[in-house]
C-alpha positions as CSV (number, residue, x, y, z in Angstrom):
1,X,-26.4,-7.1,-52.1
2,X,-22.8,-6.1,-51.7
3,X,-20.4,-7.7,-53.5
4,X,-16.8,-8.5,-52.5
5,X,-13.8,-9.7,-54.3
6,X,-13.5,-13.8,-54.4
7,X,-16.9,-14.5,-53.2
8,X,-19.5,-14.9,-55.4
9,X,-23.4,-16.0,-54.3
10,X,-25.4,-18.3,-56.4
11,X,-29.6,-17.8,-57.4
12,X,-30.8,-18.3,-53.9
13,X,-28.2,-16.9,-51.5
14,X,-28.1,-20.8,-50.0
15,X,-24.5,-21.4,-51.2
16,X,-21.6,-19.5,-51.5
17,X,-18.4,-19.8,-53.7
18,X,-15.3,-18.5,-51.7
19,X,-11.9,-18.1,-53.8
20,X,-9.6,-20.4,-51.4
21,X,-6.5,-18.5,-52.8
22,X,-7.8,-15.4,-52.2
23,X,-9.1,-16.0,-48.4
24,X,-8.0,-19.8,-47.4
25,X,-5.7,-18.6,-44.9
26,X,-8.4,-16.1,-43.1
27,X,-9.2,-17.2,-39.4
28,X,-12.8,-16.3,-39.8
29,X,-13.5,-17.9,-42.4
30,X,-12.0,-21.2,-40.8
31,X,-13.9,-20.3,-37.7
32,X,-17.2,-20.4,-40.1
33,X,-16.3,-23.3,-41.4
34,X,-15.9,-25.3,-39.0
35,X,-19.3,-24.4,-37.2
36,X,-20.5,-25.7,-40.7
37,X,-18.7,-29.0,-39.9
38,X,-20.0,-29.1,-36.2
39,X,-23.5,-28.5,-36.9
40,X,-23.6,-31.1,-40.0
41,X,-22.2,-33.1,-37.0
42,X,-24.9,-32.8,-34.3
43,X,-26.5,-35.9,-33.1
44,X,-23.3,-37.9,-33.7
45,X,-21.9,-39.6,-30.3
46,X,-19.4,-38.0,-28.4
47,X,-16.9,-39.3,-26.2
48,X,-14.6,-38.1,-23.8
49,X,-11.0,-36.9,-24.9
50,X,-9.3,-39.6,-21.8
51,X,-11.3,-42.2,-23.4
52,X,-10.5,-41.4,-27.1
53,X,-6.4,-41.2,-26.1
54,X,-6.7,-44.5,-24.3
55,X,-8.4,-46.4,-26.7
56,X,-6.1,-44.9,-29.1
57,X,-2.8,-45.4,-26.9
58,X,-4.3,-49.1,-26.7
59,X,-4.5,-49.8,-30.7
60,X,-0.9,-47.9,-31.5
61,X,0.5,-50.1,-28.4
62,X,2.0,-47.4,-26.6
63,X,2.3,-46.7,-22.9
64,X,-1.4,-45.3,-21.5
65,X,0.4,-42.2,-20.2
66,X,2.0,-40.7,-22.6
């Protein structure tokens, strides 16, 4: 397996160690993280972004169109 600098594989290839200093800033790697976060979140409800904001605009007391 290739190797590259600030990433390092443990026994069985499942999990990876990735220097944060090294590559934190690196859009790809956000972009694979955060399919990690979206599908540990499947199954979860969803709800629509005009009902999030108004439920949100409700509890902060602010004007419902802002």
């Amino acid at each position: 397996m290739e190797t590259v600098a600030g990433i390092k594989y443990t026994g069985n290839r499942r999990y990876v160690r990735v220097d944060l200093d090294m590559y934190g800033e690196n859009q790809l790697l956000e972009d694979f993280l955060d399919l990690i976060e979206i599908e540990a979140r499947k199954g979860e409800p969803a709800y629509p972004m005009d009902e999030v904001f108004a439920r949100e605009n409700k509890r902060r007391g602010l004007e419902a169109n802002v």
